[in-house]
N, C-alpha and C positions, 0 to 999 in steps of 0.2 A: 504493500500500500504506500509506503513511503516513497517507493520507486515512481510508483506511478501519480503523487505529490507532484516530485521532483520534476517529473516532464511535463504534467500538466503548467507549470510553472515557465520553463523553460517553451513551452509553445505560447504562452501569454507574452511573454517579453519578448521572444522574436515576429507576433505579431505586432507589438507597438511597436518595434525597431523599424518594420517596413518589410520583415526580409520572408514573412511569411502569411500566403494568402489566408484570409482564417478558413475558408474553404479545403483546403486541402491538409487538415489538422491529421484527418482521418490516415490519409496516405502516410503520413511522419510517422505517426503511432504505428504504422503497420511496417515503416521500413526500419523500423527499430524494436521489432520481436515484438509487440503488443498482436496476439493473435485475434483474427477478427472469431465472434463479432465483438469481443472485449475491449476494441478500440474506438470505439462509437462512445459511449459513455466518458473519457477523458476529457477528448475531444469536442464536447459537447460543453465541457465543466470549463476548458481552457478558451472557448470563445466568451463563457458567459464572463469568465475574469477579463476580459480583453475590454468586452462590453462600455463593465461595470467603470474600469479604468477611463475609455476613452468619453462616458457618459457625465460621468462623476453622481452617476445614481446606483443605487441597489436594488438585485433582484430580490422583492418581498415577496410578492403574492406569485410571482410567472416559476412555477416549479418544474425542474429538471426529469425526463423519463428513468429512470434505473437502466432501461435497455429501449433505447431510442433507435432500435433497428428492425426491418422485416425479414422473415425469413418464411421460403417456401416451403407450401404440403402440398400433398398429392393425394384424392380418393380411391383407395384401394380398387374399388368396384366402377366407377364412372370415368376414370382418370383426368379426372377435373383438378390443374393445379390454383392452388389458393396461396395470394403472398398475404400472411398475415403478420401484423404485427407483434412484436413478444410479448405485448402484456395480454395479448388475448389467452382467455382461459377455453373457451368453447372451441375445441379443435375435433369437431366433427362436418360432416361433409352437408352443405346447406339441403341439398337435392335429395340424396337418400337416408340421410342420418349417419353412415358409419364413418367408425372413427379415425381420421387422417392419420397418415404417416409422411415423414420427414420426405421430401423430392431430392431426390439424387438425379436427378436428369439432366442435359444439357443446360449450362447459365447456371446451375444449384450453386447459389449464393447469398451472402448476408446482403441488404443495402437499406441505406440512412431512411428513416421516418419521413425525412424531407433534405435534399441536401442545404447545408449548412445549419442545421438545427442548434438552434440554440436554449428551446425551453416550450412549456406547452404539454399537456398531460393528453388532452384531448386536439383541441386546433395547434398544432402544430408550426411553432414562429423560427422561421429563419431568418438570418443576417445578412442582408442584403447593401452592404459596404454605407460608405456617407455618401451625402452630399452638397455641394456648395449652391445658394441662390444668390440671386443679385438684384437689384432692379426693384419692384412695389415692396419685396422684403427681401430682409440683408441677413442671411443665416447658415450657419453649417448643420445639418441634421444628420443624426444614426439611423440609418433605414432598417427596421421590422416588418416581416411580413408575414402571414401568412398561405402562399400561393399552393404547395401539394408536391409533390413529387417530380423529380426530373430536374435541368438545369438551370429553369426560369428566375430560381435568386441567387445564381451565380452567375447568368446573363446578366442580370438586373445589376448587380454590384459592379461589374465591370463595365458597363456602360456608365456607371457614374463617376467610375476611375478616369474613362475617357474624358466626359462630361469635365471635370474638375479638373483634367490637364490641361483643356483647351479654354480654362476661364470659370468655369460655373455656368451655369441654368441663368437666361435671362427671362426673371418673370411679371409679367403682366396681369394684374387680375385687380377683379371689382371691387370699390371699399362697401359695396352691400350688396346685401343679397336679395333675391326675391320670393316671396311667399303668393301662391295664390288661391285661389276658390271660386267657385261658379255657382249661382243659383238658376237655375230655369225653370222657364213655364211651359208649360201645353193650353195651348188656345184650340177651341174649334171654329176662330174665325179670322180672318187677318186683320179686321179691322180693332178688333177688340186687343187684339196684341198689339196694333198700331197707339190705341189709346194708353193701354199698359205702358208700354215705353217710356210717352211721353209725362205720365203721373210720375214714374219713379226718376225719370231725370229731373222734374220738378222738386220733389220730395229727397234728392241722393244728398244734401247737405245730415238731414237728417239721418239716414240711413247710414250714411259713413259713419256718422260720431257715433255709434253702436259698435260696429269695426274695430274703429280707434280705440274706444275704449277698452277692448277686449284682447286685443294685441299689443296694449303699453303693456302688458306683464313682459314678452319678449323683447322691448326695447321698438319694436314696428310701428308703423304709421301706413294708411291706406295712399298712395302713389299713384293709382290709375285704376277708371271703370271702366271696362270695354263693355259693348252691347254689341248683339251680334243676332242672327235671326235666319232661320232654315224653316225646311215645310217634310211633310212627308206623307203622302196619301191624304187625311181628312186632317191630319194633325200639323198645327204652327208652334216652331218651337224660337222661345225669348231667351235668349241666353244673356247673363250681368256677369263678369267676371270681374270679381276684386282682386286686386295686386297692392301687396304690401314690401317695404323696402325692411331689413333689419341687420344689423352690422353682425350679432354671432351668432344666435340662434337659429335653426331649422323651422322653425313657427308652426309646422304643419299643423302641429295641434289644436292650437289656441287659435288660427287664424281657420279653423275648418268650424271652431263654436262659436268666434264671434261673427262666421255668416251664418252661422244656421241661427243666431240673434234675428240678424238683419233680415233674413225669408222671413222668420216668423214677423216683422213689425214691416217689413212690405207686403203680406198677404194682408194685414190689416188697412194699411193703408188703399188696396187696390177693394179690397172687400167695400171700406164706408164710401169707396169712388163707386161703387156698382160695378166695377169690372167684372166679367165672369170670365173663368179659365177652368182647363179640369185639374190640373196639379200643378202643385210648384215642391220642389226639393234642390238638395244639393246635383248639380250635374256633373260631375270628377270627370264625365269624361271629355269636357271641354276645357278645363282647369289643367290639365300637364301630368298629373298624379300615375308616376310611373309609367309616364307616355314621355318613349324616347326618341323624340322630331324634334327636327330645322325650327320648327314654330315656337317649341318651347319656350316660356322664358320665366321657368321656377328656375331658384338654385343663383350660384353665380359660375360668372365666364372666367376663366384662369388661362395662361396659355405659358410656358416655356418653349425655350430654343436654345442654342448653342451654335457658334459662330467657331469655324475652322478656317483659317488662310485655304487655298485651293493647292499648293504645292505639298502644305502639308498632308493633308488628306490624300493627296493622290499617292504621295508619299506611303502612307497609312496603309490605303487599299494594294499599293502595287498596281494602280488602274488608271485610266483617265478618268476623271472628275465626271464626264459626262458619261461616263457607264453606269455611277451612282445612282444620277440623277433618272438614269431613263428606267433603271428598278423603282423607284418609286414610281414614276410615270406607269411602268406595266402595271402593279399590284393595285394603285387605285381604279386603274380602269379595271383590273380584274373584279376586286369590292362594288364598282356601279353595274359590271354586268350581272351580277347578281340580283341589283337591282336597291342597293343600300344607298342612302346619301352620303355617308363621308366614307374618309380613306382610313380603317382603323387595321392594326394589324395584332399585337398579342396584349394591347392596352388592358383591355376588359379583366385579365387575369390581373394586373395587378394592381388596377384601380380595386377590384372586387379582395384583394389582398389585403389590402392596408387598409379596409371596415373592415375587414374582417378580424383584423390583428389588433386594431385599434377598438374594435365592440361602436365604431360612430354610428349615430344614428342618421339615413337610413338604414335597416338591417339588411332592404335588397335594393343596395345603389344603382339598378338598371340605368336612371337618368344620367347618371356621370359616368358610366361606360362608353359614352356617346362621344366621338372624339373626330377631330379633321388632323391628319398627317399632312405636310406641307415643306418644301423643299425648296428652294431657287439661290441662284447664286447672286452676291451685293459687291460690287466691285470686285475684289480680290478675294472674298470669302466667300464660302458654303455656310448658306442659313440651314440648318435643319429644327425643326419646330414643332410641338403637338398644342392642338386646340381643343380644350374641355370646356364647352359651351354651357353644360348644365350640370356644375358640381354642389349638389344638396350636402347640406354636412350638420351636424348638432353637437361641436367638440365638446361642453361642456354637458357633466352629468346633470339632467333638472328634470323639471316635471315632464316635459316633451320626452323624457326617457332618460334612464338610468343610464349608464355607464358601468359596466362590475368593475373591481379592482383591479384585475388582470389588464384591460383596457386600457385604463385611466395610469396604469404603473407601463405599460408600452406608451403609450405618449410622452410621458416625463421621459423615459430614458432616448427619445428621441428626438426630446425640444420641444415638443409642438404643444403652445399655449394657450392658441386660442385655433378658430374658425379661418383666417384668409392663412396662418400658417399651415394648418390640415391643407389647405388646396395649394398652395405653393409647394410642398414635399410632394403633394401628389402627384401636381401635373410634371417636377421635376425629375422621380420617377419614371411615371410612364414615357417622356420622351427620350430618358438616356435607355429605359428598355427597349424603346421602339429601333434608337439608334443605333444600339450594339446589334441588335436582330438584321437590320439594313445591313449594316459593315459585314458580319459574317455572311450574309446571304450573298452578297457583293466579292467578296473575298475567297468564298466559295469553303467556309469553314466549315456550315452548318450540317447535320447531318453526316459525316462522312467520318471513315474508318480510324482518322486520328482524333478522333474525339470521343472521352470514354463516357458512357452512360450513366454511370455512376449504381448502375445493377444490372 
């Protein structure tokens, strides 16, 4: 045990020296007699001290697996193999019930929980390097994540190694965010919708200060009423969408009860006018709520880039510059023949990572999945750039939603204090991921014989 102290030790400090990726802790342990899968767990202990050092936080509540590795079975009877993990106890066969036995078959091997693990019993958080921002916020952050198995937070780390060679992440984003909701009506006549209209744009000073009122708990104010108006067979439909602005909170909450305020004291209002309609309720599905379009406009806009000379980069790839560029060119016209609007490529995983890792509320960030890739060259440089048009986020724990500890102790050890910081690390993230993904695919790394799987 002392032995294995000693190197855990000795892999922490040649981590903060520089001279070792923490990613490859597992390999050191193993070229130095730690038989697998016995060298998973070390290595696991020597990122979290690396962590702890570079964060100047400690892990309280994010607990370490005993044996953070999977290893495969095999059903006797169906030969179905199953990689499970160690701490699973039910080692029988899902399909027929009997009970597994060890795989000796071709690839019968141990491999990591998640490469680069660093902590997580259950969701499973990897280390996914730092990174530098610049621009609306000025910060270095330790990247956490969540993302599953395979090399995605060790692509991720090393694109932000790139990222912070060539400058840092230049970021852009909005100093508020937006909150919305919609009320609609059903008319069976047009005219009588026509009159509706007209009552509640008379009556919206009142109506708003209902809004208002219910949304200062998050710090919001109502910003914009859109009206809007469709038909369908016998039926007219009144669409009101309230838009509220707020600097950290998600609002969804509180801005979805103070319009169901405002329906109920505009059905009264429309009622003592003698309006007739047959219903009125919330209509989400004109409001944004997990609807991921162009049109959107919940959440806030964030955007990084990074800026490379062109020599350098060609440098880089061993390519001309304009071989770069015309990969990006193929892959978004590939994403529109599909039939999508933007250009996204492995974003979605790690957007979806860092809620996950982070416990942020929303719990299913469909809407900040939504991303445009964008590329062109600016005198002498290569811009390369991701745009996340609609990133909902609720960094702090409150009534809109808790936050568990685990959560709330990834955020500190990763800097992030408030709500435009959560989306500055994120968009910064996703585009040195998207970035490294480019270069290797460019370079022709990806995928191919010299690169090991990691299982």
């Amino acid at each position: 045990m002392k032995e294995i102290s000693g190197l855990i030790s000795e892999l922490q400090q040649a981590m903060i020296k520089g001279d070792l990726p923490p990613w490859r802790a597992e390999a050191v342990l193993l070229e130095k007699g730690i038989e697998s899968p016995n060298h998973f767990y070390p290595a696991a202990l020597a990122r979290k001290a690396y962590i702890e050092e570079l964060s100047g936080q400690k892990f309280h509540h994010l607990q370490i697996l005993e044996k953070p590795y999977i290893q495969p079975w095999q059903c006797p009877k169906d030969d179905i193999i199953y990689n499970l993990e160690a701490q699973e106890t039910d080692l029988n066969c899902t399909v027929c019930g009997k009970a597994l036995k060890a795989y000796e078959g071709p690839r019968a091997s141990y491999a990591p929980v998640v490469a680069c693990y660093v902590a997580g019993l259950e969701d499973y958080i990897s280390y996914s390097g730092q990174v530098t921002v610049k621009g609306d916020i000025n910060k270095d952050f330790v990247n956490l994540t969540s993302m599953g198995p395979g090399l995605s937070a060790i692509g991720l780390a090393r694109g932000c190694f790139l990222v912070n060679r060539w400058g840092g992440a230049e970021v852009q984003l909005e100093p508020l965010a937006t909150t919305a909701r919609c009320v609609g009506f059903v008319f069976a006549d047009a005219q009588e919708l026509q009159r509706a209209q007209e009552i509640i744009r008379d009556n919206l000073d009142r109506i708003k200060a209902v809004v208002n009122e219910g949304v200062a708990k998050v710090g919001a104010q109502v910003s914009q009423v859109i009206f809007d108006t469709d038909s369908f067979g016998p039926d007219h439909f009144l669409y009101v969408c309230f838009y509220a602005n707020l600097p950290e909170y998600r609002g969804h909450g509180e801005m979805s009860w103070s319009v169901g305020a405002a329906r109920e004291m505009t059905d009264s209002i429309l009622a003592e006018a003698g309006v007739n309609f047959n219903l009125s309720g919330i209509a989400q599905g004109y409001d944004g709520d997990y609807k991921p379009s162009p049109s959107n406009r919940r959440g806030r806009r964030v955007s990084a880039q990074v800026r490379i000379p062109v020599k350098t980069m060609e440098d880089f790839l061993k390519k001309p510059v304009d071989r770069f560029l015309a990969f990006i060119e193929m892959d978004r016209r590939g994403v529109q023949k599909l039939g999508w609007f933007g250009y996204t490529g492995m974003g979605a995983e790690i957007i979806s990572g860092l809620y996950k890792a982070t416990r942020v509320n929303p719990r299913m960030p469909i809407n900040a999945c939504l991303q445009r890739i964008y590329s062109f060259l600016q005198g002498s440089d290569l811009v390369y750039g991701v745009e996340l048009p609609i990133v909902e986020a609720g960094v702090w724990s409150s009534i809109e939603g808790g936050i568990p500890p685990t959560g709330r102790e990834v955020m500190r050890i990763m800097g992030i204090t408030n709500t435009r910081e959560f989306c500055a690390n994120l968009a910064a993230q996703v585009m040195a991921g998207e970035f490294n993904l480019a270069c290797e695919v460019v370079r022709g790394k990806l995928y191919t014989k010299g690169v090991s799987r990691l299982y």
